[in-house]
C-alpha positions in Angstrom: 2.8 20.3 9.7 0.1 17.6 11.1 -3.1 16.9 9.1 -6.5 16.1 10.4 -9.1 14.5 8.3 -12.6 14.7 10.3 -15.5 13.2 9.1 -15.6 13.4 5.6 -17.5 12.1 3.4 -17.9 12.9 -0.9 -20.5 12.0 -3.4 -20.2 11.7 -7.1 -24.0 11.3 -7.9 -25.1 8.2 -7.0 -21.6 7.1 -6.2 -19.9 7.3 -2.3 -16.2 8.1 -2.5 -15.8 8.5 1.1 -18.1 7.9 4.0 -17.2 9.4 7.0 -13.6 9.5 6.9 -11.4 10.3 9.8 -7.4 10.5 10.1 -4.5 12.5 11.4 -1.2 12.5 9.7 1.7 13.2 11.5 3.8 16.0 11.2 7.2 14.8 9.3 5.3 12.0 8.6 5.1 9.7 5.1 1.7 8.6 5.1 0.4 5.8 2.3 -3.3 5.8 1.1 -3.3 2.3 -0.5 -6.3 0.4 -1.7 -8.0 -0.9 -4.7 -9.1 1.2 -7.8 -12.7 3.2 -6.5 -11.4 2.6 -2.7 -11.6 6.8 -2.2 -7.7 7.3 -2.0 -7.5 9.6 -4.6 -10.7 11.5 -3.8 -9.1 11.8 0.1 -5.6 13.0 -1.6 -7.5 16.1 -3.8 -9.7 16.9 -1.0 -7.1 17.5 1.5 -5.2 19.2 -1.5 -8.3 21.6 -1.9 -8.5 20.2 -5.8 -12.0 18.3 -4.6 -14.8 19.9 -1.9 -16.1 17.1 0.4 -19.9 17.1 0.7 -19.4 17.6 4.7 -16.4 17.0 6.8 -13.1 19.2 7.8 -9.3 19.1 6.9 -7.2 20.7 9.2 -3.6 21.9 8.6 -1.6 22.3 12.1 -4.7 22.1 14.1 -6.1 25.3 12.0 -9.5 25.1 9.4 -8.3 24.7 5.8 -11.7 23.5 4.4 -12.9 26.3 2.5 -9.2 27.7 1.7 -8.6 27.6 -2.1 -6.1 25.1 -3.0 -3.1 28.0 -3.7 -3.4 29.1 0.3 -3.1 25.3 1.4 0.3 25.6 0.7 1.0 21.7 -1.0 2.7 20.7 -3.2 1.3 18.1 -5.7 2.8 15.3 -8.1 0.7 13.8 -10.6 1.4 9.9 -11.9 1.9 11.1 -15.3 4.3 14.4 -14.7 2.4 17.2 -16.1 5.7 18.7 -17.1 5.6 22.1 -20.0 7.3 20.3 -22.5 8.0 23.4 -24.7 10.1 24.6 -21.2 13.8 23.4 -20.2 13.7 21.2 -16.8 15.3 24.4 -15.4 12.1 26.1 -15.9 9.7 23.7 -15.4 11.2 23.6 -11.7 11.3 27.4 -11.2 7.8 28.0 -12.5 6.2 28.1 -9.3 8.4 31.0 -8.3 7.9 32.9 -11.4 4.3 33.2 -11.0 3.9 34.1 -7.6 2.8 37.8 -7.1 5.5 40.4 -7.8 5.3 41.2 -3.9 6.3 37.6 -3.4 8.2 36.4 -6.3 11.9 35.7 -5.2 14.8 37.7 -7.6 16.5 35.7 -10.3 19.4 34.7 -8.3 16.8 33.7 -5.6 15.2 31.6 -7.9 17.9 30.1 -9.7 20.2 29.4 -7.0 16.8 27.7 -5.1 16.2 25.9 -8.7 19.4 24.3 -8.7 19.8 23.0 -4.9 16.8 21.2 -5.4 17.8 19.6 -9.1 21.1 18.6 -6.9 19.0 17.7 -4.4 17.4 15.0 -6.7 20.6 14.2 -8.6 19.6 15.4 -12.1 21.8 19.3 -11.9 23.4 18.2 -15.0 20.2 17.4 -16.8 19.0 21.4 -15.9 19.4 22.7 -19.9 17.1 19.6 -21.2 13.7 19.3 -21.9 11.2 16.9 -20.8 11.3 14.9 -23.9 15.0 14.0 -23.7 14.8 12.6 -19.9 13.1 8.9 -19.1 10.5 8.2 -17.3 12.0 7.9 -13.7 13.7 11.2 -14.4 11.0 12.9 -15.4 9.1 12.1 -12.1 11.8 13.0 -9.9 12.2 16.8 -12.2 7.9 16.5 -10.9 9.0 16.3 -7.6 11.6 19.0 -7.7 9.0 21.2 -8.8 6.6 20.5 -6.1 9.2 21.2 -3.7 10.3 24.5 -5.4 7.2 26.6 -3.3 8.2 25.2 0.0 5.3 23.9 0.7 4.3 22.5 4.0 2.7 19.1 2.7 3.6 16.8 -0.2 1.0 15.1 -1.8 1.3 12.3 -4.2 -0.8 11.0 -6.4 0.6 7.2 -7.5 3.4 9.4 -8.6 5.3 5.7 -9.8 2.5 4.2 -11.4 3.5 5.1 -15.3 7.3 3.8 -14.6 8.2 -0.1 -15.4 8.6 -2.2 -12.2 12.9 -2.1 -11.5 12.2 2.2 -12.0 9.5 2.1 -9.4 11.9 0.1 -7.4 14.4 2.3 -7.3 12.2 5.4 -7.5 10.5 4.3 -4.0 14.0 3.4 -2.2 15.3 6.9 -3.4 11.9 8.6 -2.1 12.3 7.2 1.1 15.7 7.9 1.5 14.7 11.6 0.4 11.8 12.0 2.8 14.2 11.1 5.8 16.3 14.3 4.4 13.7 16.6 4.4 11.2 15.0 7.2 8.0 17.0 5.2 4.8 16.0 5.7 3.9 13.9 2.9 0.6 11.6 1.6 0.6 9.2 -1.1 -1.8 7.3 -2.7 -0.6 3.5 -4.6 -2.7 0.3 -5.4 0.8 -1.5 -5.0 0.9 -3.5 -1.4 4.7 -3.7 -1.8 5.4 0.2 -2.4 3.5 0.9 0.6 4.9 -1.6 3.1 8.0 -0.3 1.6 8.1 3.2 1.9 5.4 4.8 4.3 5.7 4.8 8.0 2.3 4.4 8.2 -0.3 3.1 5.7 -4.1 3.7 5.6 -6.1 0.7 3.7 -9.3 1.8 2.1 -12.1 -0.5 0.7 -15.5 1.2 -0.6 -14.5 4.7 0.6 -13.8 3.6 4.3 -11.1 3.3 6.2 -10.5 -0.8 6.9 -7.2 -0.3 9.1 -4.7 2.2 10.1 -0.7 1.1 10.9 2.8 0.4 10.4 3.7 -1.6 7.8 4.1 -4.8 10.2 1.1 -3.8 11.7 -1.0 -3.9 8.9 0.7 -7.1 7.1 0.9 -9.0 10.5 -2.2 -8.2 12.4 -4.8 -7.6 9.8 -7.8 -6.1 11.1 -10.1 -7.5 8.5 -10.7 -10.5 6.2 -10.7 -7.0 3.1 -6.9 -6.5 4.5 -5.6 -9.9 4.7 -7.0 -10.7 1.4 -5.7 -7.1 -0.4 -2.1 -7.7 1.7 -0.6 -10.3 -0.2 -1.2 -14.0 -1.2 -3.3 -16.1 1.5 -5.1 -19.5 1.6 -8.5 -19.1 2.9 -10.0 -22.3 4.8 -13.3 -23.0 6.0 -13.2 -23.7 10.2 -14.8 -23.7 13.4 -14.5 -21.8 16.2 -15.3 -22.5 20.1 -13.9 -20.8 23.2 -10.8 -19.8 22.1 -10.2 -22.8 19.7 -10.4 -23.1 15.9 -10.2 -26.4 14.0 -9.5 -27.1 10.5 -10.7 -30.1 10.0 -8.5 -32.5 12.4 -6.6 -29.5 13.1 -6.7 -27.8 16.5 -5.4 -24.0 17.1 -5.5 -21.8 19.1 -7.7 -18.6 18.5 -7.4 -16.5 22.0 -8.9 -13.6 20.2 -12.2 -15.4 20.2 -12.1 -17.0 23.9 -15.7 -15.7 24.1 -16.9 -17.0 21.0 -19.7 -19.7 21.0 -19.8 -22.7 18.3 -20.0 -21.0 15.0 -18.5 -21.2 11.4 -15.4 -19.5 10.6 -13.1 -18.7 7.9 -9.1 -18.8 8.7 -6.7 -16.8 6.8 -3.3 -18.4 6.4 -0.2 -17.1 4.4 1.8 -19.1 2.1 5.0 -19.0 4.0 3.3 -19.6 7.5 2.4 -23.5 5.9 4.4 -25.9 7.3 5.5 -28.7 4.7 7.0 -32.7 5.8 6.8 -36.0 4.0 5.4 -37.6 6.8 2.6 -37.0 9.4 4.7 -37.9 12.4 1.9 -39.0 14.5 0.4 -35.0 14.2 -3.1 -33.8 12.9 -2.2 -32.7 9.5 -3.5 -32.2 6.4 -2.7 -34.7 3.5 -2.1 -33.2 -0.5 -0.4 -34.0 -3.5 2.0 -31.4 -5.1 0.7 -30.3 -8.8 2.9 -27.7 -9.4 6.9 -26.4 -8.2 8.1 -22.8 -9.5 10.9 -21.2 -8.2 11.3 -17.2 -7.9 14.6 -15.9 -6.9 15.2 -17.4 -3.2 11.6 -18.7 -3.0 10.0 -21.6 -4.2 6.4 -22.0 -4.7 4.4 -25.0 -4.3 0.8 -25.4 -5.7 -0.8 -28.5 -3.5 -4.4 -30.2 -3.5 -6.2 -32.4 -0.9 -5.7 -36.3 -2.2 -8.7 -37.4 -3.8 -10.5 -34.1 -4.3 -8.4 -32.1 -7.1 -11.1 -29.9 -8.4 -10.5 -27.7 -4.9 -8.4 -24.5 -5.6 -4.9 -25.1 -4.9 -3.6 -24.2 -1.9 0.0 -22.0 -2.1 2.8 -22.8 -0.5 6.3 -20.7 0.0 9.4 -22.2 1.0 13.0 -21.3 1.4 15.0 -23.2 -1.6 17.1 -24.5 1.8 14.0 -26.5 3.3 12.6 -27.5 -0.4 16.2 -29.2 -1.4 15.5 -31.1 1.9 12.5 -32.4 0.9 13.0 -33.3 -2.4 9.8 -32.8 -3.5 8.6 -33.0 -7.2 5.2 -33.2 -8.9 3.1 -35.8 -7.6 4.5 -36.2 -4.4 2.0 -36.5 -1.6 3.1 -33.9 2.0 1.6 -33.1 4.9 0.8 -29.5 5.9 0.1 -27.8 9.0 -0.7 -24.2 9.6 2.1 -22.4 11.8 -0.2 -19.5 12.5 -3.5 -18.5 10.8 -6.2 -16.0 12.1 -9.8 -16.7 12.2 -12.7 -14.6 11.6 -16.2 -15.3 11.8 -18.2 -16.3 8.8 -20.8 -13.3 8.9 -17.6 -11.1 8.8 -15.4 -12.7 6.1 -15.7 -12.3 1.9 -17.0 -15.8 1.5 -17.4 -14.9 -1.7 -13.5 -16.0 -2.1 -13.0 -19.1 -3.3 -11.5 -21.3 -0.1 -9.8 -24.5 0.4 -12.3 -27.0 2.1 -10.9 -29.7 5.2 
């Protein structure tokens, strides 16, 4: 079941929550909606579920008009972030009450129903838990009971609404390793919406990233964390050092610095801002000759198999500190501690123009 999203756009009052939106979501595909709190995820996710009318737009399911179908004959299935189990009904029940509801005409027999009931609670591991009630399962547990119940209509999409986002972090882990592994079982169409970078590189084969109820970049996982398509995505994508440059004919400098920047081969002498990620920073103890960039460590923490290095230029401490990640390999070879002056070079950093970046970010000056 393919979705198309075509042109929507949503007002709360004053407020935008989407302007002009356009997608398509592959059928069998696991789609992420990720993006900051008031980005428009949500509001996308309840409009395609029928739960929210956009102001103007369509939603199309399998290339037919769903917009002004009521949310029961969209056929999805939906998972809250906090559950929404019946707490006064066994997890038995809770799973088989979209069955029990449906018109008599439709509603399967008993032995329909509970021999659909209990594939599915197999199907996410928790058949033995099927005499419980909501109260006596954990957290993870309870959201993947959610999830069995969503499934329990057949419904053509899933929709998800940050259905990890109430669990601790090693539950949401796991959660998200067992989704995926679920999804690729099933192959149903399926959306969800996070704020966390990690559970969407993670999990979706695609990821949308929204910003101000627009749509910044659409991609794969590597496309969006290794070719961001705006300074918004390389800033919400994970840590980055932000350094004021220059740009000419395919060239950017940070201070002594000289790049390459073929994306701008056109571009005229102009300020820039480059974007370069922790890990793409190379660290020596010595120059070697090579334009490089002078700074004395102030900080060493190590997490796990990474070790992070806070550095600022020599002589000019008050600049934010620039963040490095190195493999504990390289780091025992350079023997570095606190106060130990390095030389750093960019291995690869991309540049945007200053009238397009957030230079409201604080950035590392050369």
């Amino acid at each position: 079941m393919s979705i198309d999203v075509l042109n929507l756009s949503k007002q709360f009052g004053t407020f935008t929550a989407l302007h002009d939106v356009s997608l398509q979501v592959h059928s069998g595909e696991l789609l992420a909606l990720l993006g900051p709190s008031g980005s428009g995820k949500t509001t996308l996710l309840r409009v395609i579920a029928g739960l929210e009318t956009a102001d103007s737009g369509q939603v199309l399911f399998h290339g037919e008009d769903a917009t002004d179908q009521h949310v029961r004959e969209r056929q999805v299935g939906f998972v809250f972030q906090h559950y929404a189990l019946f707490r006064n009904m066994t997890i038995f029940e809770n799973v088989a009450f979209g069955l029990r509801v449906r018109p008599k005409a439709f509603r399967p027999s008993n032995d329909e129903i509970r021999d659909r009931v209990m594939k599915l609670l197999h199907l996410v591991q928790l058949d033995w838990l099927a005499d419980r009630y909501p109260h006596q399962l954990s957290g993870g547990q309870r959201q993947r009971i959610a999830l069995a119940r969503a499934l329990a209509v057949e419904p053509k999409v899933l929709l998800l609404d940050e259905p990890f986002g109430a669990l601790d972090a090693k539950v949401r882990k796991e959660l998200r390793s067992w989704l995926r592994r679920l999804h690729d079982d099933m192959h149903i169409t399926s959306v969800f919406v996070t704020h966390d970078q990690e559970e969407a590189l993670e999990v979706a084969d695609r990821v949308v990233v929204m910003n101000e109820g627009r749509i910044e970049q659409i991609g794969t996982p590597d496309e969006v964390y290794e070719q961001p398509a705006s300074p918004f995505v390389y800033e919400f994508l994970g840590n980055v050092n932000l350094f004021h440059s220059r740009l000419h004919r395919g060239r950017a400098w940070i201070g002594d610095i000289e790049l390459d920047a073929p994306e701008h081969a056109e571009a005229e002498e102009q300020a820039a801002v480059a974007y370069v990620r922790p890990h793409e920073i190379e660290v020596e103890r010595t120059a070697n000759g090579a334009a490089a960039m002078s700074a004395l460590v102030v900080h060493i923490l190590t997490v796990g198999p990474i070790v992070r290095l806070e550095l600022v230029r020599k002589n000019d401490v008050d600049i934010t500190p620039i963040q490095v990640e190195l493999n504990k390999e390289r780091f025992r070879e350079l023997q570095l501690v606190k106060g130990d002056e390095v030389f750093i070079t960019p291995r690869r950093l991309d540049v945007f123009p200053s009238r397009k970046a957030h230079v409201d970010v604080q950035s590392q000056i050369l």
